[in-house]
N, C-alpha and C positions, 0 to 999 in steps of 0.2 A: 277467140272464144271469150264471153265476158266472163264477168266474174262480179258477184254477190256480195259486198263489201258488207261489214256488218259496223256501227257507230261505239265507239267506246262507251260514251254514253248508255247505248243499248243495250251493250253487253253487263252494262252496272245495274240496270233498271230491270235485267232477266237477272240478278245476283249473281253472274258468273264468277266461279274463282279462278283466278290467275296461278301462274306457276311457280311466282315469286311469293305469294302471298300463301300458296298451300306449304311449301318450304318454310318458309321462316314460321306462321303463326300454327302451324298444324304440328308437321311432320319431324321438323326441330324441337318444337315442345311438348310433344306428347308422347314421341318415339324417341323411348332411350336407346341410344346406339349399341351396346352391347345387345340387346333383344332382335337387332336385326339378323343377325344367323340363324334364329328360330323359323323364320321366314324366308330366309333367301335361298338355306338349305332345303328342298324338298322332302329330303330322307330325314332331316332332325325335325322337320313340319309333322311329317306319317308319324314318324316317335312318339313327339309330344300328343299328335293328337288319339295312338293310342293310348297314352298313359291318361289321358283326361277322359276316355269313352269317346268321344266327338267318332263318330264315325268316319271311314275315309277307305277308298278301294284298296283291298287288301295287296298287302308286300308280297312278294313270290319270291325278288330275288336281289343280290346287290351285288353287285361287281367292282371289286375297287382295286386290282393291281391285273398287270397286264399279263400275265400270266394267267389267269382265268380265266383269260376269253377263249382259250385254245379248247378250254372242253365246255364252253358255254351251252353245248347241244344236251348237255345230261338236265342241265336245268331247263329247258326248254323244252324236254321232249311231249311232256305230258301237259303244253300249252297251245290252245289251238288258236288263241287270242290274248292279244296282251297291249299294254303301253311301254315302250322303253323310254326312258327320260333320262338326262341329264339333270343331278340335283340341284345345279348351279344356274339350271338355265334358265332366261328369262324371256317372255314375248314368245311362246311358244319355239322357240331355234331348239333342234334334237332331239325333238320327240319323232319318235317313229311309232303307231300306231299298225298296229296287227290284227287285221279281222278273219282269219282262216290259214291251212295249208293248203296247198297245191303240191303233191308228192312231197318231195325236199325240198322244197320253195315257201316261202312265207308271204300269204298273201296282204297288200297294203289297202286301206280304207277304199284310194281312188282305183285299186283293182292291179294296179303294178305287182308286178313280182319282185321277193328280194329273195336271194340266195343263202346260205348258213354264211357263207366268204361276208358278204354285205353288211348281215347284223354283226358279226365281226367286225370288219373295219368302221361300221359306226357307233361299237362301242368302246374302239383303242381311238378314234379320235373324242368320243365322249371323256374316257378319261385323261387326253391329254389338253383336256382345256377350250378345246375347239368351240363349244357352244355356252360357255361360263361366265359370268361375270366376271370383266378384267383380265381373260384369260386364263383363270388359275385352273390347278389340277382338280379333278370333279370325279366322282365315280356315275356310276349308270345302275339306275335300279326298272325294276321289271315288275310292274303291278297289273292284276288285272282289269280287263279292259271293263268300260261300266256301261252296260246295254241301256240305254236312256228310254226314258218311258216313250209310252203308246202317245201320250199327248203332243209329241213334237213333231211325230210322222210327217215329212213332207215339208219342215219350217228349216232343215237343216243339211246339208248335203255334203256328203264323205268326210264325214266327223259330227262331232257329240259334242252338243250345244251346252254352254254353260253359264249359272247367271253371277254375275258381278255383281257384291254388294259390300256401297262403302260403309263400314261401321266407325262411327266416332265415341268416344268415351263410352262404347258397349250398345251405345244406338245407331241402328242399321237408319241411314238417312236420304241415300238414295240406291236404286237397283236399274240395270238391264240386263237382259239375254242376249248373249251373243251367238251369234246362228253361223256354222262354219258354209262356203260358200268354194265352187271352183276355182274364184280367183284366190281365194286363200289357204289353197290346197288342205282342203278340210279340216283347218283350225281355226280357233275359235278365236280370233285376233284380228280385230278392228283394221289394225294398219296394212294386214295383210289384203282386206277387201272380205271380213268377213260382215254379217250383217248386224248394228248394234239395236235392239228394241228396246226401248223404254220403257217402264214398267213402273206401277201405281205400285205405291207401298199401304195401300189400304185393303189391295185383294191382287194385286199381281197380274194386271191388265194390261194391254199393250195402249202405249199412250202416244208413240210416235216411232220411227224406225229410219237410222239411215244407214249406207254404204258409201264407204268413200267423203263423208260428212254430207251426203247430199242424199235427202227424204226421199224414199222409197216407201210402195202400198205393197208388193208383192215383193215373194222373195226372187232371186236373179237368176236360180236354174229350175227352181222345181214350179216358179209361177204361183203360188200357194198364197193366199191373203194373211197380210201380217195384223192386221185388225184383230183378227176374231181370236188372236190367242188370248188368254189367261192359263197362267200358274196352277196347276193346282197344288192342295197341300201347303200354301203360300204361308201361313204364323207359323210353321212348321221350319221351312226353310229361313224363316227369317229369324226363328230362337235360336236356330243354329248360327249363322252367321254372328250373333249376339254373343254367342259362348266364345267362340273365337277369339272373340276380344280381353275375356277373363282368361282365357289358355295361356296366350303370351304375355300379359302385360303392358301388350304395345295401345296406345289410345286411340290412332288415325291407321286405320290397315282396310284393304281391299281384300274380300272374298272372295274365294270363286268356287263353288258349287257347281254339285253334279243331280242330277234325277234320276236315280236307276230305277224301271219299273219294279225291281222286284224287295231291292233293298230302301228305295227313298231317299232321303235326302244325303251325299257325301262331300265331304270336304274335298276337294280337287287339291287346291291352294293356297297360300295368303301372301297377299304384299304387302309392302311398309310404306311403297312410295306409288301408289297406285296411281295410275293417269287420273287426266281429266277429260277425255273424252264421253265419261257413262254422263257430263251434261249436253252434249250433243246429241246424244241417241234420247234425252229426257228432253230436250227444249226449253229446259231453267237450269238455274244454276244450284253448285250446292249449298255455297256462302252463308244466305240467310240460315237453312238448316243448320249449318257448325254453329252460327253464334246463338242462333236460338239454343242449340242444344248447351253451349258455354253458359247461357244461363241460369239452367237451371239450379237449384239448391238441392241438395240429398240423393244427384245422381246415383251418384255410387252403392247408396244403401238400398238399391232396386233390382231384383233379381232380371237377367236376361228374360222372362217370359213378362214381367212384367214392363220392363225398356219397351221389347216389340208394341206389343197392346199401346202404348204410350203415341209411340210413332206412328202406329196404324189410322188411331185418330185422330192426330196432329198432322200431320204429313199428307192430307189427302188431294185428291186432282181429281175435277168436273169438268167435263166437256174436254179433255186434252188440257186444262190447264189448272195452275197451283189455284185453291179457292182464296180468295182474297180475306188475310185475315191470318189464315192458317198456312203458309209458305207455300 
């Protein structure tokens, strides 16, 4: 099978940034290392981001010693849907996703059944490290699950699409959706084979889409054109993301938002060390955006609604591509 070599060169001339270079000139100097447990912890994530307002799918429950999981059915009983996670865990690894019961059975997004035994043993290996960064000890918390709007119907399959948005010094600079897919047991993780779309930061357009790093028009079970989506509610989504960046402190962090039809836009997550894959699913890079944004004079003294507005008409894309001039 061949393969599609792509030119260093090329890769310079589309701004790609490198992993050495998001490391050293980003993630190193804009992310104080103490502020990473704001973000790596999911549950001191939900904290903070209750204490700030930022919206975020509500807590139900926390489980942090092994001795809890024995009667884990009392907190469970009056949940017919939920997410269980591991606070530690990264790349979606431990989450289990709950869309119904089936008698005593707990029914899973792809239709599998689990057992009360089941959520039990994966929530004593949740807290024994199993799905955590490094290993370490983790607890398991239990939020509800977030019904995702009407607009996605059909773009996503056995899980809840979510859009990735990278925010630099509190300006959101580039975004996609990620669309969960069979091969990636309906999570919403690129590596797993789910589907990443590109998205215009001017109105939240789909501007390109792959799987597997290789461009895709439709999505891979349900068939559905990945063209005709837009965002909606999109300055919306993207002030939030912007708040985000004032919450923790940290400069260079990935978001990952939710669209629940009935509640709008939630905070899912945040990372400190977000891939570089969302320039793949965009077809540029994000380079020129960071140093354009290094630029500027008086960031700071600009309120997140007015950052977005900023970006929305600096950051725009014509015809699938960055307009010349404006990144």
């Amino acid at each position: 099978m061949s393969k599609r070599w792509v030119s260093l060169r090329r890769l310079r001339q589309l701004g790609m940034l490198g992993m050495n270079c998001r490391n050293v000139d980003f993630i190193n100097r804009y992310n104080d290392r103490k502020l990473f447990p704001l973000v790596d912890n999911k549950l001191k994530t939900k904290l903070l981001a209750q204490e700030y307002d930022v919206p975020t799918p509500s807590l139900r429950c926390v489980v942090r010693e092994q001795h809890e999981i024995s009667h884990i059915e009392r907190q469970l009983a009056d949940m017919d849907s939920f997410a269980l996670k591991p606070a530690k865990g990264s790349g979606g690894k431990g989450i289990v996703v709950v869309i119904g019961r089936k008698g005593d059975d707990f029914v899973r997004s792809s239709g599998a059944l689990l057992s009360l035994a089941d959520i039990r043993r994966h929530m004593s290996n949740i807290l024994a490290g199993l799905y955590s960064l490094g290993g370490a000890s983790d607890v398991a918390i239990v939020e509800d699950l977030v019904a995702f709007d009407d607009c996605f119907s059909g773009y996503s399959y056995e899980g809840v699409p979510d859009i990735r948005i990278i925010v630099f010094q509190g300006y959101p600079v580039m975004a996609m959706l990620r669309l969960a897919t069979h091969a990636s047991d309906g999570k919403a993780n690129l590596h797993q084979g789910a589907v990443g779309v590109g998205l215009s930061l001017d109105d939240g357009r789909c501007l390109n889409a792959v799987q597997f790093s290789k461009s895709v028009k439709t999505h891979p079970d349900t068939e559905r054109s990945l063209s005709d989506i837009q965002v909606p509610g999109w300055r919306d989504i993207l002030v939030l993301a912007a708040q985000c960046c004032d919450m923790t402190g940290l400069g260079y962090i990935g978001t990952d938002l939710v669209l629940d039809k009935a509640l709008g836009p939630q905070l899912l997550e945040l990372n400190a060390r977000p891939g570089l894959s969302i320039q793949v699913a965009n077809g540029r890079g994000l380079l020129p955006r960071l140093r354009h944004i290094e630029g500027l004079t008086g960031r700071r003294r600009l309120s997140p609604e007015q950052r977005v507005d900023y970006c929305m008409r600096h950051f725009v894309a014509v015809g699938g591509q960055s307009q010349p001039g404006i990144l």
